[in-house]
C-alpha positions in Angstrom: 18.6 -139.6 26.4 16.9 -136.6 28.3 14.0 -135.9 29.7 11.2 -132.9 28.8 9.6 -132.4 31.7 7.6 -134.7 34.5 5.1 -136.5 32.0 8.0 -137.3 30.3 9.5 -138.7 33.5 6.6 -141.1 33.9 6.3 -142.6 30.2 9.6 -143.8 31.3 8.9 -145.2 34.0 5.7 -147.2 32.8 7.7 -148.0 29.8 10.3 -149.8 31.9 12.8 -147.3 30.5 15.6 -146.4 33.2 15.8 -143.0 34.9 18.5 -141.2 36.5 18.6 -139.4 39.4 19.6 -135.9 37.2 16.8 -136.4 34.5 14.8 -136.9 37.9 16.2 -133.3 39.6 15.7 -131.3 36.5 11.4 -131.4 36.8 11.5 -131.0 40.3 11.8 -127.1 42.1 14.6 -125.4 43.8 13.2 -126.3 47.5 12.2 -130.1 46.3 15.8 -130.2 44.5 17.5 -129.7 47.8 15.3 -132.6 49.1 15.8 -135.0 47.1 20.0 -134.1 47.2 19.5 -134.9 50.9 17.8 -138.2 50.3 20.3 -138.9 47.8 23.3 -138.1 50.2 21.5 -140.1 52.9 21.3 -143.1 50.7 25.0 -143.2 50.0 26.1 -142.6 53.1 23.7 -145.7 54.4 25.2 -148.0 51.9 29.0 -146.7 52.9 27.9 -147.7 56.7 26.9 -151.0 55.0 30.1 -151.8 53.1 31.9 -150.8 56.1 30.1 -153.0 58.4 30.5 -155.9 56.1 33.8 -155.7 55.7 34.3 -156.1 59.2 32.4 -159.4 59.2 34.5 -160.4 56.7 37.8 -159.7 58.3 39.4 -163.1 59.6 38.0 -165.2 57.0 39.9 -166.8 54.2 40.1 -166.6 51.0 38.5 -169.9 50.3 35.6 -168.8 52.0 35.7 -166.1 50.1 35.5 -167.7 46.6 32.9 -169.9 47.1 30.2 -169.2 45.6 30.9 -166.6 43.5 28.7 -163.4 43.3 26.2 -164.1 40.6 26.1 -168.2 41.2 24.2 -169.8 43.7 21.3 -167.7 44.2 23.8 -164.6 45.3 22.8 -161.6 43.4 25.2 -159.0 41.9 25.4 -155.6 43.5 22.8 -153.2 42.3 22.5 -149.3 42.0 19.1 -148.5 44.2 17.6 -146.2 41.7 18.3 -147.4 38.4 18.8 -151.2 38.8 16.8 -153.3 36.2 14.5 -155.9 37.1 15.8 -159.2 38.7 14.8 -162.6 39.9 13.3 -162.5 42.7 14.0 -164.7 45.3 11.6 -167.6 46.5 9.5 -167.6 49.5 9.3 -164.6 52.3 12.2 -162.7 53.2 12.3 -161.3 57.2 12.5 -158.1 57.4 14.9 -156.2 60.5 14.1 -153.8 63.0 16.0 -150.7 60.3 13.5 -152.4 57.2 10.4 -152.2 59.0 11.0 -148.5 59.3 11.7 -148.1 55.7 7.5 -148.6 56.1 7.1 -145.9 59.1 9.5 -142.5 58.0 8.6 -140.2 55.5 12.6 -140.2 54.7 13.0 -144.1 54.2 9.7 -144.4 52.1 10.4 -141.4 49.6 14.2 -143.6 49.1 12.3 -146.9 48.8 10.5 -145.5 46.0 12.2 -143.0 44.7 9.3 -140.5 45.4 9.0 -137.5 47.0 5.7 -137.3 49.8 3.9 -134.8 47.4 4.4 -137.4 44.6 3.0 -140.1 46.6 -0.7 -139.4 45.2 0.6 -140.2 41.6 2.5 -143.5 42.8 -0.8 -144.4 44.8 -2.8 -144.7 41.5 -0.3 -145.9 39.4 0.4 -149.3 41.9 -3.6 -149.4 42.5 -3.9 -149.2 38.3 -1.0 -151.9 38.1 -2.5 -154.0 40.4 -5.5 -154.1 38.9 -4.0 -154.7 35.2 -1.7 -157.3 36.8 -5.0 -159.0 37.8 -6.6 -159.1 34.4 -3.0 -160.5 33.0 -3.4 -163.9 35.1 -7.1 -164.3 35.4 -8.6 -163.0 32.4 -5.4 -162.6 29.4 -8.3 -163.4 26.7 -11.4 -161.8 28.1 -12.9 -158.7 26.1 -13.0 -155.4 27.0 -16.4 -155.4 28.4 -15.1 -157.4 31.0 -11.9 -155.9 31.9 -13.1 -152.3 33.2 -10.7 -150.6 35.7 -12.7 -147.3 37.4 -10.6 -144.4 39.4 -12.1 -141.8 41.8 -10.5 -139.4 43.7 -11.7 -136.4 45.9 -10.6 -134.5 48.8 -12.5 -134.5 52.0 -12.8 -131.7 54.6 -10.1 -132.7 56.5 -7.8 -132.4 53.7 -7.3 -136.1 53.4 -7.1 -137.8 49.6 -9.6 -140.1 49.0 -8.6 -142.5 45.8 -10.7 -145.9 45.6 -9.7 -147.8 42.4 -12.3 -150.7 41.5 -11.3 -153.5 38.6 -13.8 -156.2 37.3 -14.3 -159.8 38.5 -17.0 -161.3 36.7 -16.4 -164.6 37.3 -16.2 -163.5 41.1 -12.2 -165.4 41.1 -11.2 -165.8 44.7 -8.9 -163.1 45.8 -7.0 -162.0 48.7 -7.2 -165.5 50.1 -4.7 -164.3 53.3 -4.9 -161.1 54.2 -2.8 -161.7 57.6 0.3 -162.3 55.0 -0.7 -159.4 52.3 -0.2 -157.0 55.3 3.0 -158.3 57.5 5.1 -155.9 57.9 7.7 -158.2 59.2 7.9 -160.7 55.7 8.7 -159.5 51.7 5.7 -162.1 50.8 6.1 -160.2 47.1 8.0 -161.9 44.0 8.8 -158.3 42.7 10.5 -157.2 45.9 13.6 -156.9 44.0 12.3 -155.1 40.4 13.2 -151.1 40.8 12.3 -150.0 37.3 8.7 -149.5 38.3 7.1 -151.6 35.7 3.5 -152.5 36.7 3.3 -153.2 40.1 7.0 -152.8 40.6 7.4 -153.3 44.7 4.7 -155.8 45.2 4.0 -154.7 48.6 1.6 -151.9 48.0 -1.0 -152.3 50.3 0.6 -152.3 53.4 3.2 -149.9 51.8 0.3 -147.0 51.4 -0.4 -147.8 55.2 2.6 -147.0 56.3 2.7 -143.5 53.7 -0.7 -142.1 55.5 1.2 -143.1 59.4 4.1 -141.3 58.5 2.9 -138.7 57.1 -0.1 -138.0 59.7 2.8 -138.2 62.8 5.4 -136.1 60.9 3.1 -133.2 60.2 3.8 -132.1 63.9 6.6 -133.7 64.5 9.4 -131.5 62.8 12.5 -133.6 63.6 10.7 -136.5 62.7 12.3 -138.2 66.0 9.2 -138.7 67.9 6.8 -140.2 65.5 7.7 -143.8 66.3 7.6 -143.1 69.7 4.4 -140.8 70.3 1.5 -143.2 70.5 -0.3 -141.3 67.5 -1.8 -143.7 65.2 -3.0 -142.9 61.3 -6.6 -143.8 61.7 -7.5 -144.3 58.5 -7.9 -147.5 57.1 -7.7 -149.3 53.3 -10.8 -150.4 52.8 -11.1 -153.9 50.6 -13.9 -154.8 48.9 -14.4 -158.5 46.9 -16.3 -161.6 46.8 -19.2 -160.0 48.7 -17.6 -159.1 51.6 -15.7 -155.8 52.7 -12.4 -156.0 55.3 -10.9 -152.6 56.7 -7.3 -152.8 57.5 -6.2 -150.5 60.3 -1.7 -149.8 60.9 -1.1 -150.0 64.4 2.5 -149.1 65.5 3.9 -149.8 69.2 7.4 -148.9 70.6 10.5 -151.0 68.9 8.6 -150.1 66.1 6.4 -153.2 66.0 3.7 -152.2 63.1 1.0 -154.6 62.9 -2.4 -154.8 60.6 -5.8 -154.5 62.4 -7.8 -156.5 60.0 -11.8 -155.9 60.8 -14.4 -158.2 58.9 -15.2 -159.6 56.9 -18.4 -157.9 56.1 -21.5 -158.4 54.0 -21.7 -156.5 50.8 -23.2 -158.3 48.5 -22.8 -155.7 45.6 -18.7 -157.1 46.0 -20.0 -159.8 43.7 -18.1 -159.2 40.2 -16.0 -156.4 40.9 -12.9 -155.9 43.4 -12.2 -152.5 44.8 -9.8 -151.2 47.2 -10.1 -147.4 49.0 -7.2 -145.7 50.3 -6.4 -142.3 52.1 -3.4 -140.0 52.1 -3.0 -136.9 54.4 -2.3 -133.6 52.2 -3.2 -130.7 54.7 0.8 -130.5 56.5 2.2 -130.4 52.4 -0.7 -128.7 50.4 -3.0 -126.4 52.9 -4.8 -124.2 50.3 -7.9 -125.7 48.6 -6.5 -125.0 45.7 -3.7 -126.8 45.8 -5.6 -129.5 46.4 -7.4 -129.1 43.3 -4.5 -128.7 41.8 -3.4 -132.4 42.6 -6.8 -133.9 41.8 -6.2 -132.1 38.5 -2.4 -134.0 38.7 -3.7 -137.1 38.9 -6.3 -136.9 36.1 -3.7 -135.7 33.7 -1.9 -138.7 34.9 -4.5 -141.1 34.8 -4.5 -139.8 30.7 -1.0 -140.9 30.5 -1.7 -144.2 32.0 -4.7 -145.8 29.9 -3.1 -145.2 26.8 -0.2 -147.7 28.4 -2.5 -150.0 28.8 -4.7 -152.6 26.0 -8.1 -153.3 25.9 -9.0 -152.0 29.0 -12.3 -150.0 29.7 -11.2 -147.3 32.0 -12.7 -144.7 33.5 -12.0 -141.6 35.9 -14.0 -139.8 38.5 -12.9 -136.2 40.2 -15.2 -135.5 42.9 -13.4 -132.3 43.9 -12.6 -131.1 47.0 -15.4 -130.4 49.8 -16.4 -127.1 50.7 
């Protein structure tokens, strides 16, 4: 079944409905076409350097070893196709990372195959995982409340330096505990997420968003003057914008710091006082746009985009008090 156009696109996606790579092509334009063709060739090329390695490893070994266990038994999970797989089992406790995963967090390229979005999408992914975290939240700590006391509020603007502002602030009125280890939420070297391994992009499909939007703002901040992209890891510049958490009367701000290797690390300041953090959680993030969308009105034209969006989104969603605030972009 096709697809009309990129609203379309998206009510798949939150429905848990699979979508393919050519319903995907057909909303985007001839230039972001080509793109995401080249991601798509990367991608395959990346798993044929994969297969090829492991069949090396496995040459030598017998066919006993080989039979036992079976793929599918045992905790060993069937091949899956990157961009269409359904959702799996996850598998229990944290997963290291390597040296070629922790860039998947650092490179424009490696991000927009991660999640199958391109960088000028990454706005609309932002408040869609912020939303889903925030309904995931109301799921486990208050399934029977009311709607008076499950209120998710958006608001988004564009400061003068062309960078997105989107905070996203969900309800707590019982003040539940929450981000009780932030040193784990934002490791970039564990999976610490059960939904590691869910690529339909159901509410809160990677799990790891927090640290993930981190490393969106770093790489897109170093490659805006890094044209080869080759550099970025290696030039000392540093995204200096933090997300900014807010819960249980305090506030933390959560810095990405990346050395040589790459070795990115959090910067955790806080916690705090801010008392007003008493039943409500809220988290502020910030995306570069200036390098993609340099016109005003462009911008305008996104914070537009992600209003339309955030219409698509509530009606997805059961009692839930939402609300939506577009402060514009600053003159």
């Amino acid at each position: 079944m096709g697809f009309g156009g990129f609203r379309d696109i998206f009510n798949a996606i939150f429905e848990g409905r699979e979508v393919s790579n050519a319903d995907f092509m057909k909303i985007l334009d001839d230039d972001n076409k080509a793109r995401f063709q080249k991601e798509l060739d990367n991608d395959a090329a990346k798993k044929k350097d994969t297969r090829e390695t492991k069949n090396e490893q496995f040459q030598g070994v017998s066919d006993h070893d080989l039979s036992t266990p079976k793929i599918g038994q045992n905790g060993i999970p069937s091949p899956l196709s990157k961009s269409v797989a359904k959702a799996i089992t996850s598998p229990k406790g944290p997963v290291f990372t390597s040296v070629s995963q922790l860039t998947s967090y650092l490179k424009v390229d490696r991000i927009q195959a991660d999640i199958n979005a391109l960088e000028l999408d990454w706005p609309i992914f932002a408040l869609k995982e912020l939303g889903a975290n925030c309904y995931d939240f109301f799921k486990v700590r208050y399934p029977n409340a009311p709607k008076e006391s499950r209120k998710i509020a958006f608001r988004v603007g564009v400061d003068h330096a062309g960078i997105l502002r989107m905070n996203v602030r969900n309800s707590n009125v019982d003040n539940v505990e929450v981000f009780k280890n932030l040193d784990e939420i934002f490791n970039f070297k564990i999976w610490g997420s059960e939904k590691r391994n869910q690529h339909n992009m159901t509410q809160g499909s990677l799990g790891d968003f927090l640290k993930r939007v981190l490393g969106m703002g770093y790489a897109s901040w170093t490659s805006a003057n890094d044209d080869d992209g080759e550099n970025s890891l290696q030039n000392n510049k540093q995204w200096p914008e933090p997300v900014i958490l807010r819960f249980n009367k305090k506030e933390y701000r959560v810095f990405l710091i990346v050395e040589d290797g790459p070795n990115p690390y959090p910067k955790i300041e806080g916690p705090f006082p801010y008392e007003h953090a008493s039943d409500y959680t809220e988290v502020e993030i910030a995306l570069p746009l200036k390098h993609y969308l340099p016109d005003p009105s462009e911008q305008k034209l996104l914070l537009d985009r992600l209003e339309q969006f955030y219409s698509t989104y509530k009606m997805a969603q059961r009692i839930i008090d939402f609300s939506f605030t577009n402060e514009g972009v600053a003159k």
